[in-house]
C-alpha positions in Angstrom: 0.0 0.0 0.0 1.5 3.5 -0.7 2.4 5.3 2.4 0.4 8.7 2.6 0.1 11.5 5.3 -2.5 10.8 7.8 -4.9 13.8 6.1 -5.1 12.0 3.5 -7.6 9.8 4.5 -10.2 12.3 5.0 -12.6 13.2 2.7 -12.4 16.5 1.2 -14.4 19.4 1.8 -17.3 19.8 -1.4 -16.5 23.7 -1.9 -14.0 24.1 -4.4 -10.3 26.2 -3.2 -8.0 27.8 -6.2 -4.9 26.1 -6.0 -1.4 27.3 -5.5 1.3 26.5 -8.0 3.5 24.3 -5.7 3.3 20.3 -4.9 -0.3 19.6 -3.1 -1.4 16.8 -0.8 -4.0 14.8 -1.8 -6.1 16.3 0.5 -5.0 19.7 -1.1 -5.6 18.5 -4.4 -9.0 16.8 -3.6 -10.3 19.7 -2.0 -9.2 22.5 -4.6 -11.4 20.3 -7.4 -13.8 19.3 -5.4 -13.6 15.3 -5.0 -12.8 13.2 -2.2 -9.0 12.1 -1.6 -10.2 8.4 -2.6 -11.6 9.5 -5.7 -8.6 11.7 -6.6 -6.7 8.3 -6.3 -8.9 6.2 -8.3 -9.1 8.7 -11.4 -4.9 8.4 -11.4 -5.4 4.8 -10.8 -7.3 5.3 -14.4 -5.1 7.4 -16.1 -7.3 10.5 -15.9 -4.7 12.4 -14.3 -1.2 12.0 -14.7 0.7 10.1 -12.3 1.5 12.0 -8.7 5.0 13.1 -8.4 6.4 10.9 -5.1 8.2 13.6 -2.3 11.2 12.0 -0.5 9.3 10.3 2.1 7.3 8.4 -0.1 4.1 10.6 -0.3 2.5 11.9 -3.3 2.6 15.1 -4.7 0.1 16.9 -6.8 0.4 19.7 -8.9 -2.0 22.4 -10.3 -2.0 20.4 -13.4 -3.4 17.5 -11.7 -6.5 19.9 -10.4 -7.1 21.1 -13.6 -7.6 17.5 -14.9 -9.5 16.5 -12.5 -11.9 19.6 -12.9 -11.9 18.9 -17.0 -12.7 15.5 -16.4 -16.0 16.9 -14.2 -16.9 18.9 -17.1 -16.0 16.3 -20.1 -18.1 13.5 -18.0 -21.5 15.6 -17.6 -21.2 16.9 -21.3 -20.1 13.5 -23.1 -20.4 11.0 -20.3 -17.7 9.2 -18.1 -16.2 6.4 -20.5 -15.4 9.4 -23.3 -13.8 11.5 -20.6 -11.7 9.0 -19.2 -10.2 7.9 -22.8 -9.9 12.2 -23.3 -8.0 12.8 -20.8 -6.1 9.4 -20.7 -5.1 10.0 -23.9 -3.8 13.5 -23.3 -0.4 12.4 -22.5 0.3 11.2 -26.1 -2.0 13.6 -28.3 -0.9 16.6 -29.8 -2.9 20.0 -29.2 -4.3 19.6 -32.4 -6.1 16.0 -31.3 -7.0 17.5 -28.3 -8.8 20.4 -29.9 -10.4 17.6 -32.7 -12.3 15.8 -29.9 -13.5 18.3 -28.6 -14.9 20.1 -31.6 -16.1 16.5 -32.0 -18.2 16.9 -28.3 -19.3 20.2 -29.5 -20.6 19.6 -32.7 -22.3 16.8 -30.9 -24.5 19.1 -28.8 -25.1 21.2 -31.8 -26.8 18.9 -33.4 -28.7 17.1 -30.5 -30.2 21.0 -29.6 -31.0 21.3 -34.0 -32.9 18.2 -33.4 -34.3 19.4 -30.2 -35.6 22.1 -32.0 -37.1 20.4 -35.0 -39.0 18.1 -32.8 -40.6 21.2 -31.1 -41.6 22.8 -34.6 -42.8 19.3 -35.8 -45.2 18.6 -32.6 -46.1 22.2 -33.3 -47.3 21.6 -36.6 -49.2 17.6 -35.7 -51.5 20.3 -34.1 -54.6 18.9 -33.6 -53.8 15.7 -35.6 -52.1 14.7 -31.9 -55.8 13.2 -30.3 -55.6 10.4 -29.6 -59.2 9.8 -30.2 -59.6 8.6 -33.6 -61.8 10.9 -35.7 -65.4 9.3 -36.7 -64.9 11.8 -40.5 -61.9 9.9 -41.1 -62.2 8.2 -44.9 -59.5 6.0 -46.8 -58.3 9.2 -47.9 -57.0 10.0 -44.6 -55.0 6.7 -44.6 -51.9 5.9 -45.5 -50.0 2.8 -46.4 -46.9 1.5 -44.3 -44.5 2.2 -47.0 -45.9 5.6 -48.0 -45.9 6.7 -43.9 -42.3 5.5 -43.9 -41.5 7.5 -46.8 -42.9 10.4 -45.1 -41.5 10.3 -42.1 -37.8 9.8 -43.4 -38.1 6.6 -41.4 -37.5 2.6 -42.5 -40.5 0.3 -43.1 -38.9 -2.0 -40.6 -38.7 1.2 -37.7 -42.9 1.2 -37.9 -43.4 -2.0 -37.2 -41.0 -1.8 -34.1 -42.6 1.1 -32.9 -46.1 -0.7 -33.2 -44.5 -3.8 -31.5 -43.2 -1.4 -28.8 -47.5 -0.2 -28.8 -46.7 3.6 -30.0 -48.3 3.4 -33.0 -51.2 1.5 -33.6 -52.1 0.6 -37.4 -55.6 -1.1 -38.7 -55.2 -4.1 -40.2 -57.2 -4.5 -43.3 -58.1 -7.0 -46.3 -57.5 -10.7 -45.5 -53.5 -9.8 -46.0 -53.6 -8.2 -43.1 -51.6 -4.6 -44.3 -51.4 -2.0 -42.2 -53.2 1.0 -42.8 -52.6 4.2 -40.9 -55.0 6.6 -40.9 -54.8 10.2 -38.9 -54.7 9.4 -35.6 -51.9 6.7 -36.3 -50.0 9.3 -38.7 -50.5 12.1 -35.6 -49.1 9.0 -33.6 -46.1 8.1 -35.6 -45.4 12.1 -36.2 -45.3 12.5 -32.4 -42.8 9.6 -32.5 -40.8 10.4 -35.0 -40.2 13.9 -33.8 -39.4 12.6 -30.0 -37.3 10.0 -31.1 -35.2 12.4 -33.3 -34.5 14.5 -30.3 -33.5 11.7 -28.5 -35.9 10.3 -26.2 -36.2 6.9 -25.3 -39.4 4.2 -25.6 -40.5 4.5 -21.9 -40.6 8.8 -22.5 -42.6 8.7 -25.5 -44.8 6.1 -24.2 -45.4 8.2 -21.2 -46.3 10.8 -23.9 -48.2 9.5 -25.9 -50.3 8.3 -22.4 -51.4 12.0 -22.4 -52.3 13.2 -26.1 -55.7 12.4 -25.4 -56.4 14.7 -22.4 -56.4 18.2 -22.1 -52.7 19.6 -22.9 -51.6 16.3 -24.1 -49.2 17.9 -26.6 -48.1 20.6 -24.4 -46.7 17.3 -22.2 -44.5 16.5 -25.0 -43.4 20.0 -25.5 -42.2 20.0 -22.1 -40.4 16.9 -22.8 -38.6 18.2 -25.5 -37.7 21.5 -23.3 -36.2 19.4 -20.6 -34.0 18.0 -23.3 -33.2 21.3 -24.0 -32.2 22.1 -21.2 -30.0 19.5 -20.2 -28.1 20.1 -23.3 -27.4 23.7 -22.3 -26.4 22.4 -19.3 -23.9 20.0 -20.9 -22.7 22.9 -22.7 -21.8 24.9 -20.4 -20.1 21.7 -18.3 -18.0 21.3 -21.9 -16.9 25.0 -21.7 -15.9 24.9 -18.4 -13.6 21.7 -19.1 -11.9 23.4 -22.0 -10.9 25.9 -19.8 -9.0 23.4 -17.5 -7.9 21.4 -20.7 -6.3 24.2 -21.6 -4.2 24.8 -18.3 -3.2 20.8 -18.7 -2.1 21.2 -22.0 -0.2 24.4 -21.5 1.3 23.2 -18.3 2.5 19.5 -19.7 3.6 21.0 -22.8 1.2 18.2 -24.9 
């Protein structure tokens, strides 16, 4: 076991310190970015910081380098999730500035286009209007309806992706002649709309399932709209997580002359 100081042990204080440019204790270190001394040891057990410089008597030594990575790995992990951030930052040691800067442009452009399809899910639900009852109109003809191959078409969406999302009971089809072919008429095209549009932003089955639970009571749609703006939201959040960690990936990459 690796000798440490007897502060070590203890668990750091949540509130954040700036810290000094000279060696720190773990407890220093843990304390300045806001983990626990246990989990400061674990992340350089993964190779999200860089190793701990060793003092004479054995104890480790961390730098403002290492508190910088461990505040970029906070920010990489709630924009792009733990596993990415770990191989970011593990990876730092080897990558040039110009790899660095690819992956996260790569994060980044991610975002973008989750929010862009945040956003035209929220003008499509927008647009289903009152096509979003669930209650199936009694005016409805065989002009309303459309075959399984021409909704697909419609929709942008495979053939094979309907049938899962009846299977999963999202949309439900009629079944007509003795062939049994799916027919969709509005209600299941307000149906598959309303999924399509979700799904494209990002939300899982059990979501839109919950969604679609409501279209047929008063502000049904404005349910889903809420959905979408908590998706929204969380994004920004992740955004703003990611430019945060730049910040401190630029300090580590300054600093260890990557």
């Amino acid at each position: 076991m690796d000798a440490e100081e007897p502060e070590a042990g203890r668990e750091a204080v949540p509130e954040a310190a700036e810290p000094v440019d000279r060696p720190l204790r773990p407890v220093d270190a843990a304390r300045a970015a806001g983990y626990s001394v246990q989990q400061v040891r674990d992340l350089e057990r993964l190779g999200v910081i860089p190793p701990a410089q060793r003092g004479t008597n054995g104890y480790r030594r961390y730098t403002v380098v290492h508190v910088a990575a461990l505040r970029a790995y906070r920010g990489l992990a709630a924009a792009a999730g733990p596993v990415e951030a770990r191989a970011l930052l593990a990876s730092l040691s080897s990558a040039g500035v110009a790899d660095a800067a690819a992956e996260l442009d790569a994060v980044h452009a991610r975002l973008a286009r989750e929010r862009t399809e945040a956003l035209r899910a929220k003008a499509a639900l927008r647009e289903i209007g009152a096509e979003a009852e669930a209650s199936r109109p009694s005016s409805e003809t065989r002009e309303d309806a459309m075959t399984i191959t021409e909704l697909a078409d419609a929709l942008g969406v495979r053939s094979s992706t309907l049938r899962f999302w009846e299977r999963e009971g999202l949309v439900h089809p009629e079944r007509v002649t003795t062939l049994r072919a799916r027919r969709y008429p509005a209600w299941a095209i307000a149906e598959a709309r309303i999924v399509a549009a979700l799904r494209s932003a990002g939300s899982g089955i059990p979501a839109i399932r919950e969604v679609l639970a409501t279209l047929g009571d008063a502000g049904g749609l404005a349910h889903a709209e809420r959905v979408l703006d908590r998706r929204l939201a969380s994004i920004a959040a992740r955004s703003v997580a990611l430019l945060r960690a730049g910040a401190d990936l630029a300090t580590v990459i300054d600093r260890r002359g990557v």
